[in-house]
C-alpha positions, 0 to 999 in steps of 0.5 A: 566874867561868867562864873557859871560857863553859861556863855560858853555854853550857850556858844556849845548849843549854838556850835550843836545846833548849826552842825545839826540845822540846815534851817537858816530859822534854827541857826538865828533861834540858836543866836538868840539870847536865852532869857532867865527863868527861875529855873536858871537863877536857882541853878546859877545861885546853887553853884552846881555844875551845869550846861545849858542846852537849846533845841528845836522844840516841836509842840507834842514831841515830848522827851524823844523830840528833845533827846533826838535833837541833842543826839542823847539817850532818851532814858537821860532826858528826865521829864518834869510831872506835876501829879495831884493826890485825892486830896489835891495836893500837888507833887511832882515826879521826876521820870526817864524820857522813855519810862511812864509812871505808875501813878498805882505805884506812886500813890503807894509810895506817896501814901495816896489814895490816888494820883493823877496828872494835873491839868495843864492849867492846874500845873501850870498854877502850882508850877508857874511853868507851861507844860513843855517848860516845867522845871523842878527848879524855881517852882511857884510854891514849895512842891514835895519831889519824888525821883524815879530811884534809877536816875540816881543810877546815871552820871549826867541828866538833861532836865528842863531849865524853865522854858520850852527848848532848853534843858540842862544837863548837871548830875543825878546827884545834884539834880537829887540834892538841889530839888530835895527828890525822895527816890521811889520805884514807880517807872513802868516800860511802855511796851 
């Protein structure tokens, strides 16, 4: 029995990943089982809706990679940032694949002095993740969530599961109430 779906849904991404793959390597990744992250346990023990995605990861492709290999909107793959303040407390903010962040507008919304993105060591500390698998879920230590308030505007995000090359879709709105985000204006368009 799977309550969660997951293995139909693993199935869908290998379905996905073959139409989209002409790389025998791509198919036997596909085939492969996706191991637990914590991540995952939290979204399996929340009871909300998801779907597990697999793609082809490449190393500094970021959100356009992951949207471009799912065939999804960039502005519905949300990137997982861990920022630190002046004071060194860690934060992380959710923010559209294709948006940046003003960390000016951040630290206002914080009340911080200053914010910055943390080192990938120092995230991957507070986290436990390696950057390209930071997930909002299941983080090492309890993390203040901050939400670019215009996700809440989309039905359906792709979020990372704790691990390079997959991400979940589920709700805005579960996405919001599973990691406790506090929506902020802080999302700058790159131009």
């Amino acid at each position: 029995m799977d309550p969660f779906g997951l293995q139909q849904n693993k199935i869908a991404g290998m379905n996905d990943m073959r139409r989209t793959s002409s790389n025998k390597e791509d198919i036997e990744m596909a085939k492969e089982k996706i191991p637990s992250t914590p991540a995952l346990r939290v979204l399996k023990k929340s009871g909300v809706s998801f779907s597990l995605h697999p793609y082809r990861y490449e190393e500094k492709g970021g959100t356009e990679v992951a949207a471009r290999e799912l065939g999804v909107d960039e502005h519905a793959v949300i990137k997982t940032l861990v920022m630190e303040d002046e004071a060194r407390e860690p934060l992380v903010i959710l923010m559209h694949g294709d948006r940046k962040v003003s960390t000016k507008e951040l630290a206002r919304a914080v009340k911080a002095k200053r914010v910055h993105p943390c080192e990938p060591d120092t995230a991957h500390r507070h986290t436990g993740y390696f950057v390209g698998g930071t997930s909002p879920f299941g983080t090492r230590r309890a993390l203040k969530v901050y939400m670019e308030r215009t996700i809440l505007d989309l039905d359906q995000v792709y979020v990372n599961a704790g691990r390079k090359g997959l991400l979940a879709r589920l709700s805005s709105p579960d996405l919001a109430g599973l990691t406790g985000a506090e929506p902020v204006n802080v999302a700058i368009t790159p131009g």
